[in-house]
C-alpha positions in Angstrom: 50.2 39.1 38.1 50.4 41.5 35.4 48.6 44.4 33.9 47.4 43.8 30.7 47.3 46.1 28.2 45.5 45.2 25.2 42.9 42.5 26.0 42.6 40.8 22.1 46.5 40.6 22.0 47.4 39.8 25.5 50.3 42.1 25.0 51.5 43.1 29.1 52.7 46.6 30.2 54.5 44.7 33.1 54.1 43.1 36.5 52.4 44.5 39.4 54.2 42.8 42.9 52.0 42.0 45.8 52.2 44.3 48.8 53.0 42.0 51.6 52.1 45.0 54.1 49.3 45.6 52.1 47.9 41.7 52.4 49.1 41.9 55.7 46.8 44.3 56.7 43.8 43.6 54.9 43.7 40.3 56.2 43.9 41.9 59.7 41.1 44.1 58.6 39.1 40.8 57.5 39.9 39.0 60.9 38.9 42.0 62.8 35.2 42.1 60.9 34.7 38.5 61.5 35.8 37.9 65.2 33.4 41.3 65.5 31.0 39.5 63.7 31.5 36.2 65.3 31.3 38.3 69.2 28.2 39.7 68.6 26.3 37.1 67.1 27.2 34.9 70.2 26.5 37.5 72.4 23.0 38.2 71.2 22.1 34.3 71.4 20.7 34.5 67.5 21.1 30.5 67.1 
């Protein structure tokens, strides 16, 4: 992925890594919502 600088030339600045710690914990953070999620719809019977 990179950063673009000027939109009408597609001219980059550079390339901007992925954080694998960073991914690492928003997925955790996304997992976490939906098994929250997930508990207490089944909990509360709302089928």
């Amino acid at each position: 992925m990179k950063v673009v600088v000027s939109g009408i030339d597609g001219r980059t600045f550079g390339e901007r890594p992925f954080s694998i710690p960073k991914i690492t914990a928003y997925s955790e953070l996304l997992s976490e919502i939906a098994i929250a999620i997930s508990l207490t719809w089944g909990a509360g019977g709302l089928l």
